[in-house]
C-alpha positions in Angstrom: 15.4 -11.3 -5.7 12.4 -11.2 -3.5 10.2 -8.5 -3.9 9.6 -6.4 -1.0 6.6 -4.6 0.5 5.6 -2.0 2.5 2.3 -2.1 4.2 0.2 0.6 5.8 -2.9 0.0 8.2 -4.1 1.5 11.2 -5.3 -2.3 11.9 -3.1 -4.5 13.2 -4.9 -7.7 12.3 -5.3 -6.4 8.8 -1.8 -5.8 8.6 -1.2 -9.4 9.8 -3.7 -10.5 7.0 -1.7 -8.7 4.6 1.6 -9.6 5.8 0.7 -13.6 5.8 -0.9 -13.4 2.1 2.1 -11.8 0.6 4.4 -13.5 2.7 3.4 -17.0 1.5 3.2 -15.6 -2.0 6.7 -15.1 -1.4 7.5 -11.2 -0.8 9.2 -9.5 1.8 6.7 -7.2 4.1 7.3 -4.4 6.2 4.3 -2.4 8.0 3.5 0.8 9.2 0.6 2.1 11.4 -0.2 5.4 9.9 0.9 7.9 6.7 3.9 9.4 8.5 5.1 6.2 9.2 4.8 5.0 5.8 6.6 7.8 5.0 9.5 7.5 7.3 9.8 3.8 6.5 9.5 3.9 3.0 12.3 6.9 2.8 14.6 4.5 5.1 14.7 1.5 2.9 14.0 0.9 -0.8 10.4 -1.1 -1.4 8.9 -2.5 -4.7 5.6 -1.4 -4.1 3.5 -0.4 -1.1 0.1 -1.1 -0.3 -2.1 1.2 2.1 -5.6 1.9 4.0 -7.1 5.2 3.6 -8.7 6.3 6.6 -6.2 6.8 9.3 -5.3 8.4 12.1 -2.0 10.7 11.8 -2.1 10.8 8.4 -4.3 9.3 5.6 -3.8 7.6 3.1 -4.6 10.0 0.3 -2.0 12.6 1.7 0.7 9.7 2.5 0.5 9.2 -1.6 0.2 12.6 -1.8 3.5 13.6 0.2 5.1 10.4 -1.5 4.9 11.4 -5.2 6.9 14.6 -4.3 9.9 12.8 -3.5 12.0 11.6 -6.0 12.8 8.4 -4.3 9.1 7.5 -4.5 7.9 8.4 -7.5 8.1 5.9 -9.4 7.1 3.0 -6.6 3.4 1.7 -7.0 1.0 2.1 -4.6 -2.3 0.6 -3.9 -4.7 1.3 -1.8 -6.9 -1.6 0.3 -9.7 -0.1 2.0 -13.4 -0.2 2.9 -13.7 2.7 0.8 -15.7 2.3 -2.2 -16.7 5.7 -3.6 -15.9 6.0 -7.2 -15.3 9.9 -6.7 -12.5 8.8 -4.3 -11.3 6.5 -6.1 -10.6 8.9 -8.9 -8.8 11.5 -6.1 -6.2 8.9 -5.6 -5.6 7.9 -8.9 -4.9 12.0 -9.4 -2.7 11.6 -5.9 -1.0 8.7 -8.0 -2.2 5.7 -7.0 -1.7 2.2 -8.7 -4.5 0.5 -7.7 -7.5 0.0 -5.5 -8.4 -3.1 -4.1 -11.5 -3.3 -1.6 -11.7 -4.9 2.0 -12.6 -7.7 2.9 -9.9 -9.0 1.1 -9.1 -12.1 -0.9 -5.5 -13.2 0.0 -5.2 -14.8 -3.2 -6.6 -11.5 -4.8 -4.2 -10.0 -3.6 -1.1 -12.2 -4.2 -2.2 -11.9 -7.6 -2.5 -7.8 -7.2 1.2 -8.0 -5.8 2.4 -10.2 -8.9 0.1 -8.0 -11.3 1.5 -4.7 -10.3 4.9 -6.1 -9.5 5.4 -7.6 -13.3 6.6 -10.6 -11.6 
């Protein structure tokens, strides 16, 4: 069964970036533009692990995981961040908000493939 992941970015060409690297790697990918769309998508179909930006409009990234790990449905999914953001003091508020991972932009499409495959067990 293929994997299948959600994406959140306010940037549409990152989320193009992302969706082409993990697509030829083999998943499924589903984005969203903001938190609350994240959210909403994530609650209306089942995904293996999602992958998100921090700074956004709407809703960040922080309080999407945040506002995640309260549901039931979602607690258990992994979620990593990919973002500009580098600061090791945020980096340890997410892990507290429950993220997976941390991965910094620019990206490496074949870092993250192997991210996906790392944190998917697959």
């Amino acid at each position: 069964m293929t994997a299948s992941i959600l994406t959140v970015d306010d940037s549409p060409s990152i989320r193009v970036a992302i969706k082409i690297a993990l697509t030829n790697a083999g998943y499924t990918v589903t984005e969203a533009a903001n938190g609350a769309e994240g959210i909403e998508k994530a609650q209306a179909a089942a995904f293996d692990m999602i992958i998100t930006d921090l700074n956004m409009p709407v809703m960040d990234g922080l309080t999407m995981i945040e506002e995640m790990r309260k549901l039931p449905s979602l607690m258990g999914v992994p979620i990593v961040f990919l973002t500009t953001e580098s600061d090791a003091g945020m980096k340890e508020r997410a892990k507290a908000a429950g993220a997976t991972g941390w991965l910094t932009k620019p990206f490496d499409p074949d870092t993250l493939a192997r991210l996906a495959k790392k944190v998917l067990g697959r």
